[in-house]
C-alpha positions as CSV (number, residue, x, y, z in Angstrom):
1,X,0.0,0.0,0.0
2,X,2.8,2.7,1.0
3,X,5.8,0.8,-1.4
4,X,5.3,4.1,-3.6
5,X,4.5,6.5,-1.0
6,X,7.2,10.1,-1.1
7,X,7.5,12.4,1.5
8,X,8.5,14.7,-1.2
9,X,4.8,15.0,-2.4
10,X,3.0,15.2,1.2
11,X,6.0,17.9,1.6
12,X,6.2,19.8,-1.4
13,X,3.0,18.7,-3.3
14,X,0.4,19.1,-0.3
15,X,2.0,21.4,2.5
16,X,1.7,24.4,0.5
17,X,-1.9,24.1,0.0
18,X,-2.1,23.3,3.4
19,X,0.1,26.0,4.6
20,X,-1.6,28.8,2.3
21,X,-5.0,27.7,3.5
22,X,-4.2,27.9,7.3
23,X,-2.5,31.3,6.4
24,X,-6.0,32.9,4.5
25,X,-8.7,31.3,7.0
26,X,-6.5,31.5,10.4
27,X,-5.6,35.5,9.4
28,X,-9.3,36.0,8.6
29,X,-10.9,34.1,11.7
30,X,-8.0,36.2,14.4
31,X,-9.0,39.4,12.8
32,X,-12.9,38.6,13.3
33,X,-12.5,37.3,16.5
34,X,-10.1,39.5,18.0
35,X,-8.8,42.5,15.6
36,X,-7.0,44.3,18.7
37,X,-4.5,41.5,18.7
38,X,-3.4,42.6,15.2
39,X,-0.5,44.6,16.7
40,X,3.6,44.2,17.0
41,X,3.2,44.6,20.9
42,X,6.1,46.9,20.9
43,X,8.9,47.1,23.6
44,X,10.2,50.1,22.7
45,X,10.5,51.7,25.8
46,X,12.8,49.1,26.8
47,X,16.5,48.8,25.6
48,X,15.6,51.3,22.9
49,X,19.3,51.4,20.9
50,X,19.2,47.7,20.6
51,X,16.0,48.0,19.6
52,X,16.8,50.4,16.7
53,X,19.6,48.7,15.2
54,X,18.3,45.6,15.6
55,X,15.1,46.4,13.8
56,X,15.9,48.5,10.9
57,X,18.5,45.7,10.4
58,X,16.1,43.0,10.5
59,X,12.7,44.6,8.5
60,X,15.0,46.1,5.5
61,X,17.1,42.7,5.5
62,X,14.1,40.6,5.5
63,X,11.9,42.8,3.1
64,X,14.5,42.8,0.7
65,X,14.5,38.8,1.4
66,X,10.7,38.5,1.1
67,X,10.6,40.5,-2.0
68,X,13.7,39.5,-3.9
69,X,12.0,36.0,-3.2
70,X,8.7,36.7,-4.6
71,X,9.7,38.4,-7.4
72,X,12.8,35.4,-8.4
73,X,10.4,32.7,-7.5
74,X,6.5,33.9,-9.9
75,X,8.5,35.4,-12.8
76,X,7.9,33.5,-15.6
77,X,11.0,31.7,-17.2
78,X,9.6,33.0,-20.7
79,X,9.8,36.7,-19.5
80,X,13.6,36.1,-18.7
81,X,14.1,34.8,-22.2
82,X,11.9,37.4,-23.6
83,X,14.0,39.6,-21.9
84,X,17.0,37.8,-22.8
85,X,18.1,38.0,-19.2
86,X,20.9,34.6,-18.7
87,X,19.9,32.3,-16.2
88,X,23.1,33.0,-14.2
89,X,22.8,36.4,-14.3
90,X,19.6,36.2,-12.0
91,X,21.3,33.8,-9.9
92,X,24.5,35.9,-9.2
93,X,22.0,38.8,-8.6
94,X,20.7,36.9,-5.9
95,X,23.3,36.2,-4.2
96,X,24.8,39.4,-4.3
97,X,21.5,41.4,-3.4
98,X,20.2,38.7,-1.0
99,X,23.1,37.5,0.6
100,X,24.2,41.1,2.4
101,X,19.9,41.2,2.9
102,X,20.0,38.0,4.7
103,X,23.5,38.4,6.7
104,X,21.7,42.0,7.9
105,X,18.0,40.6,8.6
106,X,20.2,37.5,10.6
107,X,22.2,40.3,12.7
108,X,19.3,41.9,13.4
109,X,17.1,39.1,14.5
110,X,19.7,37.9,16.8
111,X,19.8,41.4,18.1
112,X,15.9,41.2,18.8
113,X,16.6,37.9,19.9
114,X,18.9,38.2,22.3
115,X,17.2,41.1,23.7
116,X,13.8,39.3,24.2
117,X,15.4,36.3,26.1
118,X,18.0,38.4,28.1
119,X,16.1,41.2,29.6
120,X,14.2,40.0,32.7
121,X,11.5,43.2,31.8
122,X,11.2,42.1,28.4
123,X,11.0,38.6,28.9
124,X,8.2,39.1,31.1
125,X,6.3,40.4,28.7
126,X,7.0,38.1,25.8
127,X,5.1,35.0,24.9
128,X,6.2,32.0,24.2
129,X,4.9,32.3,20.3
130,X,6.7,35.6,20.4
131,X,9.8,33.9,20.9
132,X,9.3,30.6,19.2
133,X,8.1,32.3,16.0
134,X,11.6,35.0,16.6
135,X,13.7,32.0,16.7
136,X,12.2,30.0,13.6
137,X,13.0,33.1,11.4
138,X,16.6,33.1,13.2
139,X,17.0,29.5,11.7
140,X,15.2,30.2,8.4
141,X,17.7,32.8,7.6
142,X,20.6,31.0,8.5
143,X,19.7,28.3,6.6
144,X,18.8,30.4,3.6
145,X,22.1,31.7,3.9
146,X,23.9,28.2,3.4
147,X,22.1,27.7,0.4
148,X,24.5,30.1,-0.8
149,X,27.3,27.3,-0.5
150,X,24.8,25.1,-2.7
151,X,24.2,27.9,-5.3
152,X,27.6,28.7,-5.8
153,X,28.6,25.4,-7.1
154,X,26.2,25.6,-10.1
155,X,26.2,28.8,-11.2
156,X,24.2,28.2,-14.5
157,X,20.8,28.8,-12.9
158,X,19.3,25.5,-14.0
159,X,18.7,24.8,-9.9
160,X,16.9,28.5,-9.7
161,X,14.7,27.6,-12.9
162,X,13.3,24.3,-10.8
163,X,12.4,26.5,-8.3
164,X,10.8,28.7,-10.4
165,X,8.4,26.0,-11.5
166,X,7.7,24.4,-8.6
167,X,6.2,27.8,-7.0
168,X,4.7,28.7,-10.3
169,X,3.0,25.4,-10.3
170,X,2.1,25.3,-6.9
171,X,-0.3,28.3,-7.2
172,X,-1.3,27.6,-10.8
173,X,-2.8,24.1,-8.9
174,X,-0.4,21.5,-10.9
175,X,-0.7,18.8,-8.9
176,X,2.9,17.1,-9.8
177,X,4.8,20.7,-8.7
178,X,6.5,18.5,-5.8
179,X,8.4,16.6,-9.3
180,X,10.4,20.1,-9.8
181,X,12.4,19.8,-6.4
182,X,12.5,16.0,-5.8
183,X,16.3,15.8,-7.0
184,X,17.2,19.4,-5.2
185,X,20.0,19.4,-1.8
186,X,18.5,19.1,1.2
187,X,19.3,22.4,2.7
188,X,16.9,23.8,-0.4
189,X,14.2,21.3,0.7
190,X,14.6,22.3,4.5
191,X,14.8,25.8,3.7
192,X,11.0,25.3,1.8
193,X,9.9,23.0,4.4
194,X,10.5,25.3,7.4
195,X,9.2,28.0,5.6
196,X,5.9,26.2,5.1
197,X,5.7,25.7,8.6
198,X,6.1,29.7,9.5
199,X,3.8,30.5,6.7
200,X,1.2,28.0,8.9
201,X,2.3,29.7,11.8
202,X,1.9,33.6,10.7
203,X,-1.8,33.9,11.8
204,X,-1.5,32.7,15.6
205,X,1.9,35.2,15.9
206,X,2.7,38.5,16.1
207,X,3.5,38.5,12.3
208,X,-0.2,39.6,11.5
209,X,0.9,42.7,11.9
210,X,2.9,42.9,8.5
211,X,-1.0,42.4,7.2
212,X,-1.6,45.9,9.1
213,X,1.5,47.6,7.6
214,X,0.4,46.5,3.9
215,X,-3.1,47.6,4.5
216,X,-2.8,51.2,6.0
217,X,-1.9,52.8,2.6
218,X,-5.6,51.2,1.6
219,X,-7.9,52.4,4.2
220,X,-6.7,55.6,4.2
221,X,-7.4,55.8,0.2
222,X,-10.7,54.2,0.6
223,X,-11.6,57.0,3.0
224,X,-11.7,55.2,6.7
225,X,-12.7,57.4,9.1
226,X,-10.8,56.9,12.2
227,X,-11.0,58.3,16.1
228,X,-7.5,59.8,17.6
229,X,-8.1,60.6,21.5
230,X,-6.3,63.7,23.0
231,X,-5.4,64.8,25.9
232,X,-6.5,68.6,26.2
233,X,-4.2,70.9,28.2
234,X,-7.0,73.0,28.3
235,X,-7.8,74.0,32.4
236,X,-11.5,75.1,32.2
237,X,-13.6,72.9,30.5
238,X,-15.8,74.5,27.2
239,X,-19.3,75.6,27.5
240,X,-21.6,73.3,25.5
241,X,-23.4,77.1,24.6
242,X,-20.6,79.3,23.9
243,X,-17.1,79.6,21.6
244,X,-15.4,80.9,24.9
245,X,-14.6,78.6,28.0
246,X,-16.7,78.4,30.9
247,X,-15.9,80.6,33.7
């Protein structure tokens, strides 16, 4: 019954759907259940130069990450040879743009890191998701970063075009997309896999909050109104009937 059973296809041809579904109905059912949670729960007040450095490393390493990824992974191949762009060319700029992106988003995550677990007053107010979810991404981008090793011992691109595919074909519902990566090293594999599982993990964390950040620009467009309270240092209060305070 299992003599041609793969973990390759449960990993690679299931998990995503899996992982994108759990990502689209967990987001949806935290914000209608709880849509006050959708926040970073800042520290700031608290070791405030570590926090600085460490996060401005860490969001413009990893958004450059996240974005150099989706952009190199849902190209199309035939736009690149549209554009007559070589294979290896894309690869070296990935390396070169998202290697210094990942060694900053890695310095900075350790810095955030370390000063979540080492600061009694911070600690205390840190969840265990909080900190489980901090220290996934600490592994995901050191692992990401030796892939690099991997990638630089076939520089024609013909590794970055299977990945190109398998993504591709994931969202364009191809069933055999798993087939693509089958033959790949292991460190790409674990790099996906542990992806998949923060992906699964992004609605129940703090990370919802990256939703928040993309949507601003949005509801202020579609003309939101919103409520801002302020404290008046006004000492009389104002007469309900008159333009001039109350004596």
């Amino acid at each position: 019954m299992f003599s041609n059973f793969d973990i390759n296809f449960i990993i690679f041809g299931v998990m995503p759907y899996v992982a994108l579904t759990v990502l689209i109905v967990g987001s949806i059912a935290r914000y209608e259940r709880d849509p006050f949670t959708w926040k970073s729960s800042s520290s700031q007040l608290l070791r405030r130069k570590q926090l600085i450095w460490g996060s401005v490393l860490f969001h413009v390493g990893i958004l450059t990450v996240f974005f150099g990824h989706l952009v190199g992974l849902f190209t199309p191949v035939w736009v690149l040879d549209a554009l007559g762009i070589p294979y290896a060319l894309k690869q070296w700029m990935a390396v070169l743009i998202g290697g210094p992106a990942g060694v900053a988003a890695l310095i900075g995550s350790t810095m955030l890191l370390h000063r979540r677990l080492v600061d009694p007053r911070i600690r205390v107010t840190s969840s265990y998701p909080d900190i489980i979810i901090m220290g996934l991404i600490w592994l995901q981008l050191a692992i990401g970063l030796l892939t690099i090793t991997q990638t630089l011992q076939h520089m024609d691109g013909a590794a970055m075009v299977l990945f190109m595919n398998w993504s591709q074909s994931v969202v364009t519902l191809n069933l055999n997309a798993w087939i693509n990566v089958i033959d790949v090293h292991w460190l790409y594999k674990l790099h996906i896999f542990l992806g998949l599982i923060i992906t699964m993990l992004f609605p129940f964390t703090r990370l919802v909050h990256i939703f928040s950040g993309f949507a601003t620009p949005f509801r202020y467009l579609l003309g939101r109104r919103g409520y801002q309270l302020v404290r008046s240092r006004r000492q009389t209060p104002l007469d309900s009937h008159s333009s001039t305070p109350a004596e």
